[in-house]
LUMFIMAR-549993 format. One record per residue (C-alpha): x, y, z. Coordinates in steps of 0.05 Angstrom, whole numbers, padded with zeros to 5 digits, always signed. Last residue first. Layout:
N
XYZ/...
# end
This chain:
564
-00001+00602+00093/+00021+00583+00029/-00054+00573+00002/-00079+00543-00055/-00154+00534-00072/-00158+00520-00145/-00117+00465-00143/-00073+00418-00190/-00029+00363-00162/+00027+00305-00194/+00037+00258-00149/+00104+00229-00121/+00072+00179-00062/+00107+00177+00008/+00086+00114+00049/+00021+00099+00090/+00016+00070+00157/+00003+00142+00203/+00055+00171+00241/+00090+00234+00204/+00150+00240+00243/+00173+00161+00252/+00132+00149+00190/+00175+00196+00147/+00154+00249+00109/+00185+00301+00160/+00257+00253+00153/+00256+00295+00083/+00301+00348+00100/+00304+00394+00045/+00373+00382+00013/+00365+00429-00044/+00312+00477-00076/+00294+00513-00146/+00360+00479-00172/+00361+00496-00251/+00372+00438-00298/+00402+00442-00369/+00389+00400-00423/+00327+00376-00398/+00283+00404-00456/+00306+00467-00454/+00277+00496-00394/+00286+00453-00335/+00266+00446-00269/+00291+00427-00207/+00277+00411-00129/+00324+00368-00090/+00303+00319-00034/+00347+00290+00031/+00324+00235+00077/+00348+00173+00041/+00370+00211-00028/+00316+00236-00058/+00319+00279-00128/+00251+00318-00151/+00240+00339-00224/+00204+00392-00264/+00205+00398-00340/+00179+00470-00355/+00137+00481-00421/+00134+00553-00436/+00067+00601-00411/+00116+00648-00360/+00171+00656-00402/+00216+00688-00350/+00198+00647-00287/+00216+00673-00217/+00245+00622-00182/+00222+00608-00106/+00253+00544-00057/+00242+00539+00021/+00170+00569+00028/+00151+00544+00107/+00084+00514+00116/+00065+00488+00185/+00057+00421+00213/+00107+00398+00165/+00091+00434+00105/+00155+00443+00059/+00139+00495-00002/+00175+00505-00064/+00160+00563-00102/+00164+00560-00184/+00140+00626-00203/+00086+00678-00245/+00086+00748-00229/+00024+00781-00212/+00039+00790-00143/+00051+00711-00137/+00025+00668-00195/+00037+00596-00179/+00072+00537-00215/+00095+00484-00152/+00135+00441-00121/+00101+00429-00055/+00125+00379+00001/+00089+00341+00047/+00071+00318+00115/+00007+00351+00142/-00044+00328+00096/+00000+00250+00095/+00062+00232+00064/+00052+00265-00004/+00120+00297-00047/+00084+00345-00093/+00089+00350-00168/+00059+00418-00199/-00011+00457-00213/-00032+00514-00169/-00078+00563-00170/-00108+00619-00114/-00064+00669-00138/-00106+00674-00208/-00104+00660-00270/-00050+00608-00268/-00015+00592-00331/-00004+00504-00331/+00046+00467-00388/+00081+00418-00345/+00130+00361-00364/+00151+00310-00306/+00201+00278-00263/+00222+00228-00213/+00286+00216-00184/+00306+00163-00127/+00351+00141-00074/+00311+00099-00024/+00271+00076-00070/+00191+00049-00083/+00167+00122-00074/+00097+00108-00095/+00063+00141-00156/+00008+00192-00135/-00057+00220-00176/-00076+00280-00146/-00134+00333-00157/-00154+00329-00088/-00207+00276-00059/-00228+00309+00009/-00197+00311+00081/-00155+00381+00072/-00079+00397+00064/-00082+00365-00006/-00128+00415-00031/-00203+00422-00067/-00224+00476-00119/-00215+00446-00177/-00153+00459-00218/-00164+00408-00275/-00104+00351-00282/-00099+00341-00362/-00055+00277-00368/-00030+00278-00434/-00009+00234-00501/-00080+00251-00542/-00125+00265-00479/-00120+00231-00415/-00165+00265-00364/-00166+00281-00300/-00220+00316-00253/-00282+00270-00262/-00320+00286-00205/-00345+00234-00152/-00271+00211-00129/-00268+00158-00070/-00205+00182-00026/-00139+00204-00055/-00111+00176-00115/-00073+00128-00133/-00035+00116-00197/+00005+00049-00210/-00060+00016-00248/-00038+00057-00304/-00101+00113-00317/-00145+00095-00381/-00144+00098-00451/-00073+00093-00467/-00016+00139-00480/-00002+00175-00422/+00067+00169-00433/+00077+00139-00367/+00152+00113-00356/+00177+00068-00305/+00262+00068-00305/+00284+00002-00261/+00329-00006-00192/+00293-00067-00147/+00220-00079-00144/+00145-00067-00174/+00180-00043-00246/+00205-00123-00271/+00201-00139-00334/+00184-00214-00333/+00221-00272-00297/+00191-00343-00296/+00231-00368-00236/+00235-00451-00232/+00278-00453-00171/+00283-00400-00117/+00343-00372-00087/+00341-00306-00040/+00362-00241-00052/+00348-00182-00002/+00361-00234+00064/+00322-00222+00117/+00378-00220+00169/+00388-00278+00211/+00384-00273+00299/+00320-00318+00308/+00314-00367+00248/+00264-00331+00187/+00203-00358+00168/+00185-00420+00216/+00121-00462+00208/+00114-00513+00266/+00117-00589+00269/+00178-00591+00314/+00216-00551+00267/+00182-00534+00200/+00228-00492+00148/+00181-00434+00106/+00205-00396+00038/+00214-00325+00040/+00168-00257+00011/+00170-00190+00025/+00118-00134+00012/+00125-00065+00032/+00122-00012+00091/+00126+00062+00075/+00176+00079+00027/+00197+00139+00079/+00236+00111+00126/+00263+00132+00190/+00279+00081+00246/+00350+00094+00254/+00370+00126+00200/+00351+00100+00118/+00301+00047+00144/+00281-00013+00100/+00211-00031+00133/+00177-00095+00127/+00103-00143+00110/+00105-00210+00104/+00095-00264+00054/+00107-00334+00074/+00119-00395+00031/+00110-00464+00039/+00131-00525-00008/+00084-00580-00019/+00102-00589-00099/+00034-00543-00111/+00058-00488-00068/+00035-00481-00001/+00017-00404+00028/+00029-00373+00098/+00012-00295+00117/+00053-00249+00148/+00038-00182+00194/+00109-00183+00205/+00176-00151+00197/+00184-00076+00237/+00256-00080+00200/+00298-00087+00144/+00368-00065+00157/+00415-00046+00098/+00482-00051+00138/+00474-00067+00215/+00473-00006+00264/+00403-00032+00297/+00441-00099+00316/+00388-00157+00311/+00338-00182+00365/+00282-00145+00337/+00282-00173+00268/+00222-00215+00274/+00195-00283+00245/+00171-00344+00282/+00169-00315+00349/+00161-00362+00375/+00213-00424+00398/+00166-00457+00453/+00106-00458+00396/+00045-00437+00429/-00016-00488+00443/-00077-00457+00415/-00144-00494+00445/-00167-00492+00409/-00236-00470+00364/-00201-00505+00301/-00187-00567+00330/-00128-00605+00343/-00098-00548+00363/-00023-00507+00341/+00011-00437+00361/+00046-00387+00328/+00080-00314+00324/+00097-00257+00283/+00150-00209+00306/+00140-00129+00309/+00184-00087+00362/+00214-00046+00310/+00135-00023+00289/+00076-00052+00270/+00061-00075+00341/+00084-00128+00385/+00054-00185+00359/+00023-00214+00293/-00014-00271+00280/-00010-00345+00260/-00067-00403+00289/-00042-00471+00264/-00102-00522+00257/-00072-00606+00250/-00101-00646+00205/-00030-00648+00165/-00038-00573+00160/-00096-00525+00170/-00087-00454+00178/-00120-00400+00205/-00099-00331+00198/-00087-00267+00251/-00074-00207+00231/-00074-00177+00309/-00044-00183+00378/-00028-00115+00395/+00015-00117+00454/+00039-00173+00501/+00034-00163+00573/+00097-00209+00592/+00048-00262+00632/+00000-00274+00577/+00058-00303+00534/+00027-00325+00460/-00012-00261+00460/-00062-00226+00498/-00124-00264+00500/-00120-00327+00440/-00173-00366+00405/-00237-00318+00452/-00301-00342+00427/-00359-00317+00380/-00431-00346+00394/-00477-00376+00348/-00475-00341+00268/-00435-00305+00230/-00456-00283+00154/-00443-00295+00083/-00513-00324+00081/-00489-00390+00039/-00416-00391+00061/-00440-00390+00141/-00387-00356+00181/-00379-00384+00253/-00345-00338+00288/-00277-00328+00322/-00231-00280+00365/-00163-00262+00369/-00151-00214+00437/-00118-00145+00450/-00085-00109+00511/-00049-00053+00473/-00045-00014+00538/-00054-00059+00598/-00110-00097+00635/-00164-00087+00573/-00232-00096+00622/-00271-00148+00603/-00260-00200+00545/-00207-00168+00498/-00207-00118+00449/-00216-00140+00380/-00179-00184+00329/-00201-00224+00279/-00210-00299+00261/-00272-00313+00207/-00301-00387+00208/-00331-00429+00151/-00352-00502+00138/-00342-00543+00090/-00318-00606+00115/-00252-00603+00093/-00235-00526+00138/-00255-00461+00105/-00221-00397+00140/-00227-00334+00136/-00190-00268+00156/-00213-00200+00202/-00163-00147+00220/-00194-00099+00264/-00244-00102+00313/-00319-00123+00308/-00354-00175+00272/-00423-00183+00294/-00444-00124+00240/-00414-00164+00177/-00432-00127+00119/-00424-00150+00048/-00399-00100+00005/-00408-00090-00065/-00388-00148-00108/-00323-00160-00144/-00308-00160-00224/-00236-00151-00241/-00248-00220-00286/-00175-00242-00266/-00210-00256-00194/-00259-00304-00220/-00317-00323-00178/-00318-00261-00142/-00327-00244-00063/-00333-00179-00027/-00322-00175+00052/-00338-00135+00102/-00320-00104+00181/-00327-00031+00198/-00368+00021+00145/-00326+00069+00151/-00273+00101+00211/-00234+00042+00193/-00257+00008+00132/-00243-00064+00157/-00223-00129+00104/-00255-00189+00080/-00234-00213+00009/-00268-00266-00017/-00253-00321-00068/-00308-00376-00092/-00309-00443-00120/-00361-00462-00083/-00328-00520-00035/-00260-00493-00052/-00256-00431-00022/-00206-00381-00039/-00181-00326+00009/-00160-00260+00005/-00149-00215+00068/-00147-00142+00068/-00115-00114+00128/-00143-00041+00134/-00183-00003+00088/-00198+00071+00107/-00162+00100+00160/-00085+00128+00151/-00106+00184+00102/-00168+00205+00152/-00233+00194+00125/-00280+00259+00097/-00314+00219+00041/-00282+00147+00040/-00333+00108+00009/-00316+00042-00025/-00345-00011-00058/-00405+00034-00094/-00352+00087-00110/-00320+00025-00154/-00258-00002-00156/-00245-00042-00090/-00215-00103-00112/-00162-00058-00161/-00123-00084-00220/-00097-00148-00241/-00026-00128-00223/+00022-00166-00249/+00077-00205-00202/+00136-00241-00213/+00161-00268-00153/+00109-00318-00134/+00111-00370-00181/+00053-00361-00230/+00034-00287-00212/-00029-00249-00203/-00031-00177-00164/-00096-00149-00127/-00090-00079-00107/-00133-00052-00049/-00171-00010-00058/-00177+00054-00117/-00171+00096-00086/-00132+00118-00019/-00155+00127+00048/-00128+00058+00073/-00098+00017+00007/-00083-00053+00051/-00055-00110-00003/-00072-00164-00044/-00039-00225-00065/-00057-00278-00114/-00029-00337-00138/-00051-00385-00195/-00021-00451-00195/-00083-00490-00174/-00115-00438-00133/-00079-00405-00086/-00082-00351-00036/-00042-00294-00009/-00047-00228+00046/-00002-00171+00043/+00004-00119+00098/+00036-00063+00069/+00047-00047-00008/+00077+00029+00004/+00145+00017-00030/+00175-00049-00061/+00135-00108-00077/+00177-00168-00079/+00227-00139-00014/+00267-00173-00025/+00292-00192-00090/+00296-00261-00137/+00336-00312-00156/+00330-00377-00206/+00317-00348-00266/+00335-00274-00255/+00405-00292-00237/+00424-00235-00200/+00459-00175-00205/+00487-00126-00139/+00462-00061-00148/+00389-00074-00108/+00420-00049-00045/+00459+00012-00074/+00379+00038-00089/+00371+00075-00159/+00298+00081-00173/+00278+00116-00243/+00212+00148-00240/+00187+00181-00306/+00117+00226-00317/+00095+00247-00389/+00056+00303-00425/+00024+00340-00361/-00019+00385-00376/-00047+00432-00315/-00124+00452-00321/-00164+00521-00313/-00239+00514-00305/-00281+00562-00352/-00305+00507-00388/-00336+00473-00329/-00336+00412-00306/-00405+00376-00314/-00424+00352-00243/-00418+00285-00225/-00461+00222-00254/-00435+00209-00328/-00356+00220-00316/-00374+00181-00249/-00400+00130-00288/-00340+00127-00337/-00296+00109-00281/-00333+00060-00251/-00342+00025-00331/-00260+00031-00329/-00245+00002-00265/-00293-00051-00288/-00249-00068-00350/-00183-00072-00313/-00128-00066-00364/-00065-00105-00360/+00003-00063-00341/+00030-00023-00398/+00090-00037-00433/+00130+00020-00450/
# end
C-alpha cells in the first residue's frame, strides 16, 4: 500500500508527548486493531476518464472545507480548515493541481495548537496560505475560534513540515483573515468582522484591512472598512466573509464569500485601482453559486463558495472552492470538500462558473500528471499499520497530551483511557473521513473488557451528539456487540451476544446516502452477521447535526462508557 510521505516534525511532536504525559499504565486495557479498509463506491464517480487530460470534482473529497492556494514557481499548495480536530490544517503539494499529496499537518505540534475543552465545530477556521516573494516566505493566518483568535505561522520551505508557533495578531479581530503582498513590498491582511456601528440586520458583516508589516509580523496605523455588507448594501446581504486580495494587470480584485455557507452561498467580486478601494462590484456577481439551479437536479453540488483564485505559470487561472454533494434535499454527510475549475474573464473580471451551469464532476485539463489517486472518486485505502507513525489520513480529536495509540508490529493498539466521545476532551479516536456517498469501511478487533465501563469498536463521528456506536462491551457479565445511535439521546438499535468472547471479530459499517448497516464477522469475512440495518443516518448530517465538520469512521476505545 503506498503510504503517504512522512512528516518528520509530526513525528518529533509526537514523541514529546510520549516523553512529557503521564506514563500509561500497565494495568490499562487496550483494543488491537490489525488493519482498517475504506472502499468508496459513489454512482457519480462510475463513469471513466482519461486520467491524463481529465480530472474529478470535487479534488478533495469529504470533510476538506474551505481551501485556500498559493504558488511558487510550479509548486502548489493548498491547505484546509481542521476546527477541533488534530493535527491542523492539512497542507497538500501537487504539480498541476489535480493530483495532490499531502505534506502533512501546518499545525502539528501541542505548541501550535491548543484546543483543550473547544467545541468540535470551533477551533481553526479559514486557513489561508500565502507566499511572499520579497522574503521568500509562506504564512498561513487563520482564527482559532473560541482560542487564541487571529495568527499566523510562517516557514521558509513548506515541504520541510517545519512551521513556527503562533504569531498573535490582537488588532485583528473577526473571522477569516488572508494576506496580501502587493510589488512594492508591502503587506496588508483582509478579514472579516462586524461592521462599523450598530449591525442593522442579522448576518450584517464587513471586510476590513490592516497594514501588516513583514518584518514585525504585525498591523499597524488604522484598519478600514473595503466592503460593509456585501456587493448590494440595499438587499441586506449576509455573512460577507473569506475574503482575498488579488492583484491583476495593476488592477486589485477584492473576492469573498456571500450568503452563508449554506444553499444560499455564492462568491462575489469587485475591482480598485488601489488596494484600500474603493471596490467597484462586478454588474454580473455572483461569480460562482449554485443557488439559481433546480434543487431536484441529478447529483447536485451545492452551498459552493468560500473560493480562492490562483495563476498558473502559462497565465491561466484557477479557482478552488469549497461544496456540498447532498444525498436529499440538503442532507449530506461528507461534510463540505474541495473543488477545483478553471477561471473565464468578462469585462475584466474573474468568473468560475456562468450563472445557471452545473459544476461539472469531470472537467478537461491538459498536461495531467496522474498518481494513485485515494483523496477522490471510487478507490480501496488500506492501513496495515505497518509503518512507524500514524497515515497523515487519521485525525483525532483535539490536542492530545497522552500517548494513547500505538503502532506495534502490524497494529494499532487504541488504550481504553478514561475519556469519551460524548464529552469535550481528546478521546481515544483516530477518524478517517467519509469521502462517499455509498461506502464500507471495516476493521479487525481483538479487545476483552474487564469491566462494564469499556468499550473498544468503530464509531460513525459527526459531532459529541451525532454519532453512532458499534461496539465490544461487557453487559451483565456477558460480553456483546451493541450498536448504539446517539442523536441527542442514546437509543441501543443493534445487540449480539458473542459466543467466543476473546476471538478476533472483523467489524464493518455499510452507508448508503442516509442509511448504515452494522456487521461483523467471525471467520475471517467469510460470513457476515447483521448486528444492525438501515439506521437512519440523516442524524449525522449537517442539516441535523449543525456544525462545519463531516462524518469521520474512527476506530474508539474508552474506559468511561455509558449507554445512558
Amino acid at each position: 500500500m503506498q503510504k503517504q510521505i512522512r512528516n518528520t516534525l509530526l513525528s518529533t511532536g509526537l514523541l514529546i508527548i510520549c516523553a512529557f504525559s503521564a506514563q500509561i499504565v500497565s494495568s490499562q486495557n487496550k483494543a488491537v486493531f490489525s488493519y482498517f479498509e475504506y472502499t468508496g463506491k459513489d454512482i457519480v464517480f462510475s463513469e471513466p476518464i482519461d486520467p491524463a487530460r481529465e480530472y474529478r470534482n470535487p479534488i478533495l473529497s469529504g470533510f476538506y472545507p474551505d481551501p485556500s492556494i498559493c504558488r511558487k514557481g510550479d509548486d502548489y499548495y493548498l491547505v484546509n480548515s481542521t476546527f477541533s480536530y488534530y493535527p491542523g490544517v492539512p497542507i497538500f503539494h501537487s504539480k498541476d493541481l489535480v493530483n495532490w499529496v499531502q505534506l502533512g499537518f501546518v499545525l502539528n505540534r501541542p505548541s501550535q495548537l491548543k484546543l483543550d475543552g473547544i467545541r468540535l465545530s470551533g477551533g481553526i477556521y479559514a486557513p489561508a496560505i500565502e507566499y511572499n516573494k520579497h522574503n521568500d516566505t509562506f504564512y498561513m493566518i487563520t482564527t482559532c475560534v473560541d482560542g487564541i483568535g487571529n495568527f499566523l505561522v510562517k516557514t521558509k520551505n513548506p515541504q520541510s513540515g517545519v512551521w513556527s508557533d503562533p504569531i498573535l495578531l490582537p488588532k485583528v479581530w473577526g473571522i477569516d483573515p488572508s494576506l496580501f503582498f502587493d510589488d512594492d513590498g508591502k503587506g496588508y491582511i483582509v478579514h472579516n468582522d462586524a461592521p462599523e456601528g450598530k449591525p442593522e440586520w442579522d448576518g450584517h458583516r464587513a471586510i476590513w484591512i490592516h497594514n501588516f508589516d513583514p518584518e514585525t509580523d504585525q498591523t499597524f496605523g488604522e484598519r478600514q472598512v473595503l466592503l460593509d455588507g456585501g456587493v448590494d448594501r440595499s438587499t441586506k446581504p449576509v455573512w460577507i466573509e473569506g475574503p482575498h486580495i488579488y492583484k491583476i494587470n495593476g488592477k486589485y480584485y477584492l473576492m469573498a464569500a456571500e450568503g452563508g455557507t449554506g444553499t444560499y452561498h455564492s462568491e462575489v467580486v469587485l475591482k480598485s485601482d488601489s488596494v484600500k478601494g474603493p471596490y467597484v462590484p462586478y454588474e454580473g456577481n455572483p461569480i460562482l453559486t449554485q443557488r439559481d439551479l433546480p434543487a431536484d437536479r441529478q447529483f447536485p453540488v451545492t452551498s459552493v463558495g468560500h473560493a480562492d483564485l490562483i495563476d498558473a505559470p502559462d497565465g491561466q487561472w484557477y479557482a478552488v472552492f469549497l461544496g456540498c454533494r447532498p444525498y436529499q434535499g440538503d442532507y449530506y454527510n461528507t461534510g463540505r470538500e474541495t473543488f477545483l475549475l478553471p477561471v473565464t474573464w468578462k469585462d475584466d473580471f474573474p468568473v468560475i462558473l456562468d450563472a445557471g451551469k452545473s459544476v461539472p464532476y469531470i472537467v478537461e485539463k491538459e498536461g495531467l500528471q496522474p498518481a494513485g489517486n485515494t483523496l477522490t472518486g471510487n478507490f480501496t485505502w488500506r492501513d496495515n499499520f505497518d509503518t512507524a507513525s500514524l497515515d497523515y489520513k487519521w485525525a483525532m480529536i483535539r490536542t492530545p497530551y497522552d500517548q494513547w495509540w500505538n503502532l506495534n508490529d502490524g497494529n494499532l493498539e487504541l488504550h481504553a483511557i478514561d475519556k469519551s466521545i460524548y464529552d469535550k476532551t481528546n478521546p481515544a479516536f483516530l477518524g478517517y473521513r467519509q469521502q462517499n456517498l455509498i461506502f464500507e469501511a471495516q476493521t479487525e478487533i481483538v479487545f476483552v473488557p474487564r469491566t462494564e465501563k469499556e468499550l473498544a469498536g468503530i464509531v460513525c463521528f459527526q459531532n459529541e451528539k451525532h454519532n453512532i456506536v458499534f461496539g465490544k462491551i461487557r453487559e451483565q457479565g456477558v460480553d456483546k456487540l451493541i450498536v448504539d445511535h446517539n442523536q441527542g439521546n442514546r437509543t441501543r438499535v443493534g445487540e449480539y451476544i458473542l459466543k467466543e468472547p476473546g476471538k478476533a471479530i472483523l467489524m464493518k459499517v455499510t452507508g448508503e446516502n442516509d442509511r448504515y448497516s452494522f456487521y461483523a464477522s467471525f471467520d475471517k469475512g467469510n460470513n457476515w452477521t447483521k448486528i444492525a440495518s438501515d439506521i437512519d443516518a440523516k442524524t449525522l448530517s449537517t442539516h441535523v447535526a449543525g456544525g462545519f465538520t463531516g462524518v469521520m469512521i474512527g476506530l474508539y476505545a474508552t474506559s468511561v462508557y455509558s449507554s445512558k
